[in-house]
SEKOLBA-8169 format. One record per residue (C-alpha): residue number from 1; residue in three letters; x, y, z. Coordinates in pm, whole numbers. Example, Ala and Ser with C-alpha at 12.3 -4.5 7.8 and 13.67 -1.06 7.14 Angstrom:
1 | ALA | 1230 | -450 | 780
2 | SER | 1367 | -106 | 714
END
This chain:
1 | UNK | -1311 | -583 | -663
2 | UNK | -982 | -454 | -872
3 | UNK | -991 | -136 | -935
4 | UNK | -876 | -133 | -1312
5 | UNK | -860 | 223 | -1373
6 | UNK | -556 | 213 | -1111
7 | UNK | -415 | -52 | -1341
8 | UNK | -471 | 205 | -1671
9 | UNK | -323 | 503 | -1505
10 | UNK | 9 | 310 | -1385
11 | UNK | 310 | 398 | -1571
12 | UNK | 566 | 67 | -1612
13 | UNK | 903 | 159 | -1482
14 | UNK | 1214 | 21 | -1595
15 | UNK | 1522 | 81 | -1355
16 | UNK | 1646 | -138 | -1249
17 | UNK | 1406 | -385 | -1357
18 | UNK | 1056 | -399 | -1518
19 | UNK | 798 | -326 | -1230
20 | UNK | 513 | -92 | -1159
21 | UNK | 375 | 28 | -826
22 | UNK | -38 | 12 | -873
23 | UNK | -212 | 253 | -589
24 | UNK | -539 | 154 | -467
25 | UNK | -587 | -154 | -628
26 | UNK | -798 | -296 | -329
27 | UNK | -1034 | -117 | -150
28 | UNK | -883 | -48 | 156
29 | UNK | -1098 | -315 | 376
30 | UNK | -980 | -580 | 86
31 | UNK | -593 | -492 | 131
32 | UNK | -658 | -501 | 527
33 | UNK | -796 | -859 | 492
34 | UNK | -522 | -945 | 279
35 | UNK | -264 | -818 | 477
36 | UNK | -409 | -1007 | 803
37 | UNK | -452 | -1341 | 636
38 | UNK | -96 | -1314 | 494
39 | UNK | 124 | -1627 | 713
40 | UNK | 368 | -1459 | 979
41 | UNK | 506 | -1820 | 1064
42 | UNK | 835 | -1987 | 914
43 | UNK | 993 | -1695 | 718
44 | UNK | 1345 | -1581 | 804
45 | UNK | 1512 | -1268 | 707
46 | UNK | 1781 | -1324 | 409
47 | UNK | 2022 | -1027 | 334
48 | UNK | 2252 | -1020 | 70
49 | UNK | 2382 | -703 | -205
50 | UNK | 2152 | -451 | -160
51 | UNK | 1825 | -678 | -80
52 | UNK | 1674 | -807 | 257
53 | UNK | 1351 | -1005 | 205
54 | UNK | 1135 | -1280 | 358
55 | UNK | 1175 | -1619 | 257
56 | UNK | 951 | -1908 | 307
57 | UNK | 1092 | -2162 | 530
58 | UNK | 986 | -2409 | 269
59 | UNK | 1231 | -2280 | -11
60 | UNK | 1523 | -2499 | -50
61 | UNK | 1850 | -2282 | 37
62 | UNK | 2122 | -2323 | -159
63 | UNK | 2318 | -2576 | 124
64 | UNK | 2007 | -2814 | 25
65 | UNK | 2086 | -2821 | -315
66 | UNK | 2293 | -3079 | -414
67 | UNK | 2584 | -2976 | -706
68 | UNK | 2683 | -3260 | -933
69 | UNK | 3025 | -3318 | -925
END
């Protein structure tokens, strides 16, 4: 189902952090299903420096973390 010669022809990048961006992994019916299946319920936008992203409303934030005095 992985289409491993994506993997093999993906070039790691390192700026600003380690990541690589793997085309085509999935046949395109695969990613679809994937994509649908995904949960669309409980996630919240969080912005901060340079970053917006979804977080799971099940994630503790940091006002639910207790700091030890």
């Amino acid at each position: 189902m992985l289409n491993l010669d994506a993997i093999y022809r993906t070039t790691m990048q390192s700026v600003p952090y380690s990541y690589a961006v793997i085309e085509n992994l999935l046949p395109k019916a695969a990613s679809l299903e994937l994509a649908a299946s995904f949960p669309q319920e409980q996630f919240r936008l969080s912005i901060g420096e340079g970053y917006g992203y979804l977080w799971s409303e099940m994630l503790a934030s940091n006002e639910d973390i207790a700091v030890p005095a």
